[in-house]
N, C-alpha and C positions, 0 to 999 in steps of 0.2 A: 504494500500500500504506500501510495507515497508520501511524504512529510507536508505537511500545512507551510504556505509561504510565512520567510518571514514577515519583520517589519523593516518597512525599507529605510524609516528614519525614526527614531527614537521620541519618544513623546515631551512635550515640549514642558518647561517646568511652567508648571503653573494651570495646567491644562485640565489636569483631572478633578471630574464631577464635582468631590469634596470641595477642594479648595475653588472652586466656581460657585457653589454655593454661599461657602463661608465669606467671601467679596461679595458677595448679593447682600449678605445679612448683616454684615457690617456696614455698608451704603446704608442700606434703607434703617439698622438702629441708628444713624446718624443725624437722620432728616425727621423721617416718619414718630409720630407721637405713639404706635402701636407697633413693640417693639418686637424684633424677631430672636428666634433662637440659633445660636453659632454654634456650639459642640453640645452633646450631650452636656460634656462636663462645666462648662460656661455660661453661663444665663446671661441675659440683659440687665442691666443695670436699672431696674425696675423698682421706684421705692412704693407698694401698693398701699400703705399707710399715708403716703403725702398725696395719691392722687386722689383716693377717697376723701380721705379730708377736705381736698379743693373741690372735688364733685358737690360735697353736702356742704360749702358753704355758699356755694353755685345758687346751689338748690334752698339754701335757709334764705339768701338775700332774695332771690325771686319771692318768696314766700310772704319776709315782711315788706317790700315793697307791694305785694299786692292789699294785705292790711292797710297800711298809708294810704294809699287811692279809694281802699274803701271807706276809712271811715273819715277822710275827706267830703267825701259826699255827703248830700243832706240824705238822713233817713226819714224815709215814709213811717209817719205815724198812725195808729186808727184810733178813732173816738172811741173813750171807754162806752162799754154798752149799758144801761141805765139795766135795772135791775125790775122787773113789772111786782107789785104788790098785789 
């Protein structure tokens, strides 16, 4: 049977899957706010303590700014209802 060709030129540093990936996920944790994963053993520098915190104070200020506006406004009152004898 005969032998499988070789390779005619050596694969180029830099080229393989892995390390194509791992340049993908370094670019985009660089730029992007949702951050990707580099080695198994390597995580993104992710602190999920500071972004929830900023998430719920996102979400508290929306909150009492809409209190403010409401009770800005005049409230609708109704006549007390007289009581029949």
């Amino acid at each position: 049977m005969p032998e499988p060709k070789k390779q005619s030129s050596p694969r180029k540093t830099g080229m393989r899957r892995s390390h194509l990936r791992l340049e993908l996920a370094r670019r985009v944790n660089k730029k992007s706010p949702v951050k990707a994963f580099e080695t198994k053993k390597k995580t993104p520098r992710v602190r999920i303590k500071d972004v929830a915190a900023k998430a719920g104070l996102k979400a508290k200020a929306g909150k009492t700014a809409a209190k403010d506006a409401g009770s800005t406004a005049k409230k609708a009152t109704t006549k007390p209802v007289a009581k029949k004898k």
